[in-house]
BAFIGU-950810 format. One record per residue: x, y, z of N, C-alpha, C in turn. Coordinates in steps of 0.1 Angstrom, whole numbers, m for minus. Layout:
N
 neast nnorth   nup caeast canorth  caup ceast cnorth   cup
     X      Y     Z      X       Y     Z     X      Y     Z
...
***
This chain:
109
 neast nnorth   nup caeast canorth  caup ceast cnorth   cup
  1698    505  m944   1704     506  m957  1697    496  m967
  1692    499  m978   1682     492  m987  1695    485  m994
  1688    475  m998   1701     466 m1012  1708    467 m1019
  1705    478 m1028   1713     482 m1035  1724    491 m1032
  1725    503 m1021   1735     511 m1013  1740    499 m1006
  1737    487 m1001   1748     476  m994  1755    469 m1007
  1748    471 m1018   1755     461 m1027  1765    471 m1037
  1762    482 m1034   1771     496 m1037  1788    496 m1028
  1782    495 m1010   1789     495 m1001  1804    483 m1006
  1796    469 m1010   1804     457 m1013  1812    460 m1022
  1808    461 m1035   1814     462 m1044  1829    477 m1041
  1823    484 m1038   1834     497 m1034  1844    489 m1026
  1841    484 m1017   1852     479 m1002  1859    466 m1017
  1851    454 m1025   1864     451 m1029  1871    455 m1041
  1863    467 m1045   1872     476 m1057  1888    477 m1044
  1885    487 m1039   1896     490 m1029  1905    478 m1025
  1898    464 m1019   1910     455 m1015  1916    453 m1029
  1910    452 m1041   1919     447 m1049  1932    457 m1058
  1927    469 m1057   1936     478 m1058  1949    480 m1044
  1945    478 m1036   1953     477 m1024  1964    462 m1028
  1958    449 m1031   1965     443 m1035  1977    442 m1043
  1973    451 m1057   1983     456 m1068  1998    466 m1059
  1992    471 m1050   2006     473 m1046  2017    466 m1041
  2028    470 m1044   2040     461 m1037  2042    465 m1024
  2050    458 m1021   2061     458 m1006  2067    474 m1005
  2063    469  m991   2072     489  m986  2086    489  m987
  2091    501  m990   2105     501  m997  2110    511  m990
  2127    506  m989   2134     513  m981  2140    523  m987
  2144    538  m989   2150     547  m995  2153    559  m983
  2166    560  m989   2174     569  m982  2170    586  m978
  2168    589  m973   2158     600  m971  2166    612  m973
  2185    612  m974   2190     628  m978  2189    626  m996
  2193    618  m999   2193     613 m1018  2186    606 m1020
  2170    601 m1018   2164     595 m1022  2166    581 m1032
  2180    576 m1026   2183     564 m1039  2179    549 m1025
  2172    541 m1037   2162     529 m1029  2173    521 m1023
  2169    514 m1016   2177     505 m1009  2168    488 m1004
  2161    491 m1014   2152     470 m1015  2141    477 m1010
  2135    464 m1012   2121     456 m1009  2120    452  m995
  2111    456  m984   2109     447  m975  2099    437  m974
  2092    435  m987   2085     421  m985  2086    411  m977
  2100    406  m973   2103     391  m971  2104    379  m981
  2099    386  m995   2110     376 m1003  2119    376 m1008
  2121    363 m1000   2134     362 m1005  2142    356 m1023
  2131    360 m1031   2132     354 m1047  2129    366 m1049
  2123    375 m1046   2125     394 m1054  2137    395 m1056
  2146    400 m1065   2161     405 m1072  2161    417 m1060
  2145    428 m1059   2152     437 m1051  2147    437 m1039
  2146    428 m1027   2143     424 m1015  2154    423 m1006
  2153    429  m993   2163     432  m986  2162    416  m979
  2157    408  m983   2155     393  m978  2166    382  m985
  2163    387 m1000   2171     380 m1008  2191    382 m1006
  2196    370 m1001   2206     371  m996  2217    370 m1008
  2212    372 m1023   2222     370 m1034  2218    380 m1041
  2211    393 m1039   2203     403 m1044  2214    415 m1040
  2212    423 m1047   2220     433 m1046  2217    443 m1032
  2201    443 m1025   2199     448 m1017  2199    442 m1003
  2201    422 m1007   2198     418  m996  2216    410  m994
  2221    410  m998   2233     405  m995  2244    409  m984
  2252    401  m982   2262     407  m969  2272    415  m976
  2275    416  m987   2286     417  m998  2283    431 m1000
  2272    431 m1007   2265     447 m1011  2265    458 m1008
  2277    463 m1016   2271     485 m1011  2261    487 m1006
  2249    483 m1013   2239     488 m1015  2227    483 m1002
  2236    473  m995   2223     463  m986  2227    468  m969
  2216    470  m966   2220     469  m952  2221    460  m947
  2223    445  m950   2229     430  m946  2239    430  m944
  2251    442  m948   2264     445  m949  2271    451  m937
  2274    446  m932   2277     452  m913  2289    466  m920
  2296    460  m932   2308     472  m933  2302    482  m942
  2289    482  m949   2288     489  m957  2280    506  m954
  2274    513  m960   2274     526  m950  2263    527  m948
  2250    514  m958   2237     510  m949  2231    504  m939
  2243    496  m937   2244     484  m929  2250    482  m917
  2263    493  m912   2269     493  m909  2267    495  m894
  2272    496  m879   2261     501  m868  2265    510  m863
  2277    515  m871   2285     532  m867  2283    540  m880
  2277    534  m887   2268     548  m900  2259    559  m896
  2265    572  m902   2249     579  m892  2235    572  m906
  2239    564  m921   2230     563  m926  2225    550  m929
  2226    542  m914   2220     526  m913  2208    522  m901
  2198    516  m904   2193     515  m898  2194    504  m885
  2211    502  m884   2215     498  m872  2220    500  m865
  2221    518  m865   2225     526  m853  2214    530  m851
  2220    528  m834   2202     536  m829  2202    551  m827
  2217    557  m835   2218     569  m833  2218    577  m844
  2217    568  m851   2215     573  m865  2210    586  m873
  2212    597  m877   2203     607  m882  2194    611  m895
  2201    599  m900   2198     598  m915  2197    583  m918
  2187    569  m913   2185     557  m913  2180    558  m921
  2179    550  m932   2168     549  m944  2152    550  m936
  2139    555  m945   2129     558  m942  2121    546  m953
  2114    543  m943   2101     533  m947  2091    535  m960
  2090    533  m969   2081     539  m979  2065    533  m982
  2058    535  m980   2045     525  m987  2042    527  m999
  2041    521 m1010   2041     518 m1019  2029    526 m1026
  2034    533 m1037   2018     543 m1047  2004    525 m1048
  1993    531 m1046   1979     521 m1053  1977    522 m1067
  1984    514 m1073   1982     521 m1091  1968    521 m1091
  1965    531 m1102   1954     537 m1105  1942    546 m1092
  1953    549 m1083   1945     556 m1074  1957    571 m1071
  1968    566 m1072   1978     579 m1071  1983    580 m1058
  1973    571 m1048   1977     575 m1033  1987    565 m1026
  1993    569 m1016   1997     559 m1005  1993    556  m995
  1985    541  m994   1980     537  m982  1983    539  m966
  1996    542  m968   2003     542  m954  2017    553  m953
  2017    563  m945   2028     573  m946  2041    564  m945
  2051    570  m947   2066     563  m948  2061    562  m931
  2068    557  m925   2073     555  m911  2088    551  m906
***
């Protein structure tokens, strides 16, 4: 490969890391109603981080958090928490859109 196609190569690979960067944290959302359920980053200073323990997603308190052993995300006899292992409906993993590319790096899992 001549110089310029490597220095083509370079520049491409860190257009891409830095666009990959701009995205956020994979997000958790309920896969029959699509309504989100946090951040899995691990910060714990994100408002919507399932880390943050005073956050509406990450708290023990929260409807909305699966930190909540009683709540129906959280709970380990919900069919819609990811702490039944029998779950049918656990919330689904999301990876985050690459702004200005449209895509997702990584399928939900």
């Amino acid at each position: 490969m001549n110089k310029e196609g490597t220095s083509f190569l370079v520049g491409l690979l860190l257009a891409l890391a830095f666009e990959l960067s701009l995205a956020g944290p994979p997000a958790l959302i309920d896969p029959a109603t699509g309504k989100f359920l946090g951040n899995l980053g691990g910060n714990q200073y994100d408002a919507n981080s399932t880390s943050n323990p005073y956050g509406r997603y990450g708290s023990e308190y929260s409807a909305d958090s699966v930190n909540n052993p009683y709540g129906q995300y959280g709970s380990r006899y919900s069919n819609d928490s990811p702490n039944n292992p029998y779950a049918t409906n656990a919330p689904a993993i999301v990876a985050p859109t690459v702004p200005g590319l449209g895509i997702q790096p990584l399928p939900g899992f």
